[in-house]
N, C-alpha and C positions, 0 to 999 in steps of 0.2 A: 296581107294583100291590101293595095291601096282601092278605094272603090272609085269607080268615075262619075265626073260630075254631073248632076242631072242641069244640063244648061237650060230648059223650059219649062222647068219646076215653078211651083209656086206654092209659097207660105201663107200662113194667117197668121197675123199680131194685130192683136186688139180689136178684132171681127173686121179685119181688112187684110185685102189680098197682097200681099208682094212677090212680085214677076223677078224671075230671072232672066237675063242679069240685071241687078240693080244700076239704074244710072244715076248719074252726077253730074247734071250739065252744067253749072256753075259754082264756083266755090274758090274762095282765097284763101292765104297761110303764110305763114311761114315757118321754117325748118331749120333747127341749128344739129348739127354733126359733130360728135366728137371721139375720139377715144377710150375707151375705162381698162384698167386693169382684167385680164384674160381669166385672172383666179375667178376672182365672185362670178364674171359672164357663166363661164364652164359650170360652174355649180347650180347657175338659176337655169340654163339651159337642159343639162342632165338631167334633170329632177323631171324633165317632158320628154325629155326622149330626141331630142337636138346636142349638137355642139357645134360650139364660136368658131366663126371663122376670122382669122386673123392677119391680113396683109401685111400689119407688123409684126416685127414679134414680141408675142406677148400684150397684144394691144389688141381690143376687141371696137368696131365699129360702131357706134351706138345714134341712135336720132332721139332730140325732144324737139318737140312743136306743139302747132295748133292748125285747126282749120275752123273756116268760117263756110257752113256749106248753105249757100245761098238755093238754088234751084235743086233737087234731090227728090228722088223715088221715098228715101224715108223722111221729107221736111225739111224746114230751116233749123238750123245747130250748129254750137260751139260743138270741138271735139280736141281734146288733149290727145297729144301721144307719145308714149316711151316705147322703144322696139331697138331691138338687137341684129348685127348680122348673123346667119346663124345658115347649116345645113342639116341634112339627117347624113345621120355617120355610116360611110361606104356609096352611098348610091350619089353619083356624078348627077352634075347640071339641076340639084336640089338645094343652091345657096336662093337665102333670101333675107324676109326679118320675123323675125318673132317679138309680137307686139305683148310686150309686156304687160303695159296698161293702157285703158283708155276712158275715161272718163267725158263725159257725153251731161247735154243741159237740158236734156228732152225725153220724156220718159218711153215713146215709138221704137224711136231710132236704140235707145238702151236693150228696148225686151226685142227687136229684131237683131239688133247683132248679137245679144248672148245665143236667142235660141238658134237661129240662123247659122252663123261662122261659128259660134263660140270664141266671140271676141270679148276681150277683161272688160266691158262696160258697167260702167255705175253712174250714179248718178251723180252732179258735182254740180256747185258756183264755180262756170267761168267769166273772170270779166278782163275785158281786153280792151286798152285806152291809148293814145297815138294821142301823140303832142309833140310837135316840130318832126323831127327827122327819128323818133324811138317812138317803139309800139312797145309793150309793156302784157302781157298777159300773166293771168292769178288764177291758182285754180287752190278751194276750198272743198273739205270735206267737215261735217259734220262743225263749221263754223270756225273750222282750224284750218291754217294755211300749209298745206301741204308742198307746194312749188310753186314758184314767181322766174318766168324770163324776160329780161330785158333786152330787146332788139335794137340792133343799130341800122337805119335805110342803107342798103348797098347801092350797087351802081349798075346799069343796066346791062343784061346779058342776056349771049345766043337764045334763044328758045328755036328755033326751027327744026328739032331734032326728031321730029315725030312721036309717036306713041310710044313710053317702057311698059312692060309689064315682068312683071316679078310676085314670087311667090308669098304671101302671111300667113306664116304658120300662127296658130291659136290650143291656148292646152284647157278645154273646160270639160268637167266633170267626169275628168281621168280617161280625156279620149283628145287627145293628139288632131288637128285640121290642118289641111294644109288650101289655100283660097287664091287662086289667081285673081291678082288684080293689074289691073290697065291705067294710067296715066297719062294725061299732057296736059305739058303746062306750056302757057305762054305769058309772056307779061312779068319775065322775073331780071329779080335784081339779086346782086350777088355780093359779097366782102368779106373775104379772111376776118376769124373772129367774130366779130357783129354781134355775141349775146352772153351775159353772163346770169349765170341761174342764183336764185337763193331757194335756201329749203326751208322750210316749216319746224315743228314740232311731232307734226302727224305720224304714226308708223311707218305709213307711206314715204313719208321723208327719211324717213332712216332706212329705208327700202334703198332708195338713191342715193344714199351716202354710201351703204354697204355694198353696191355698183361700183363704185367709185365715183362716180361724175366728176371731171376738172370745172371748176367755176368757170372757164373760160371757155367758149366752143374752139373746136378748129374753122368753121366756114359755115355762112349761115345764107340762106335762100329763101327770097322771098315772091311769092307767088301771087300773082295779080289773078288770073286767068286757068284754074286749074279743072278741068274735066277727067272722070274718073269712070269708071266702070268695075263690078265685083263679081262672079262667077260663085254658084255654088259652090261650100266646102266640100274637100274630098274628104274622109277619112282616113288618116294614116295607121293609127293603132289604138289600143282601146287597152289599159290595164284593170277594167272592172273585172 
């Protein structure tokens, strides 16, 4: 049985209080989209207790980015992210993403999202640079480059579409989460393609090869103006 959320909960990390729901009242990014092969998704999914959903066939949804979160309940930070589309298997209106990784440049915001959500955070170098019309982000581990995207500026687009929110499932310490989170953005630009990744040395990076990732995204979005909101985790299962 899933539990419900305690939406006016409050935690401690590091002898400070955080209130639910966490806000995010300013923050930039951007997002590139692509496809991976369904084999590896299904296998890193199963292993938590989800499976890929796939629009095409045999093609699994997948996002890498960054965000820059300026104004925030947990501080200023970089934040990387890899996440899959993904459902629990039988139960309807439970598509979302399952965040694979997240690497975080701030030690707060790291030991609130593990214990909090049980989101993948670690700690990393991110460095992120913009020169003419490409922004460039680099995320390090242990002094070894694990993933590098190169952005292309797109061209501006709709934002008036109001609020998403959709579900992040999280798998830490063999206990399955599933986190409503809320979104708007405004301020975004848009381009078919816009980012090519390179990978590292790192395990990590052979993580993302063994995903598949195409070197090339399908469509990448860039977010000027992004406000967020996070809802206590629920719990969905627990194989302790």
């Amino acid at each position: 049985m899933q539990d419900r959320p305690l939406t006016n909960s409050v935690h401690e990390v590091q002898g400070e209080q955080v209130r639910m729901p966490v806000e995010v009242r300013s923050a930039t990014g951007i997002t590139a989209q692509f496809l991976v092969p369904a084999g590896p998704a299904r296998d890193t999914l199963a292993a938590v207790g989800l499976e890929p959903v796939t629009p095409l066939p045999g093609r699994v949804p997948a996002t890498l980015g960054f965000i820059h979160y300026l104004d925030c309940d947990l501080g200023q930070y970089h934040e990387f992210l890899v996440a899959l589309m993904c459902r629990q298997p039988g139960v309807r209106g439970s598509t979302g993403v399952f965040i694979h990784w997240l690497p975080v440049d701030q030690t707060f915001t790291c030991e609130a999202g593990q214990t909090i959500w049980g989101f993948p955070k670690e700690m990393a170098a991110i460095d992120v640079s913009t020169s003419g019309n490409r922004t460039r982000c680099e995320v390090r581990l242990d002094e070894r480059e694990v993933v590098a995207l190169d952005f292309a500026r797109g061209v501006p687009a709709p934002s008036a579409m109001g609020a998403m929110t959709l579900d992040a499932y999280t798998h830490r310490d063999d206990v399955l989460r599933r986190t409503p989170w809320t979104m708007r953005a405004g301020g975004t630009r848009m381009r078919p393609g816009g980012a090519r990744i390179e990978l590292g040395d790192h395990p990590i990076s052979n993580d993302l090869r063994r995903l598949g990732f195409p070197r090339k995204a399908l469509f990448t979005n860039h977010i000027g103006d992004l406000k967020m909101q996070f809802a206590d985790a629920m719990r969905i299962s627990s194989r302790s």
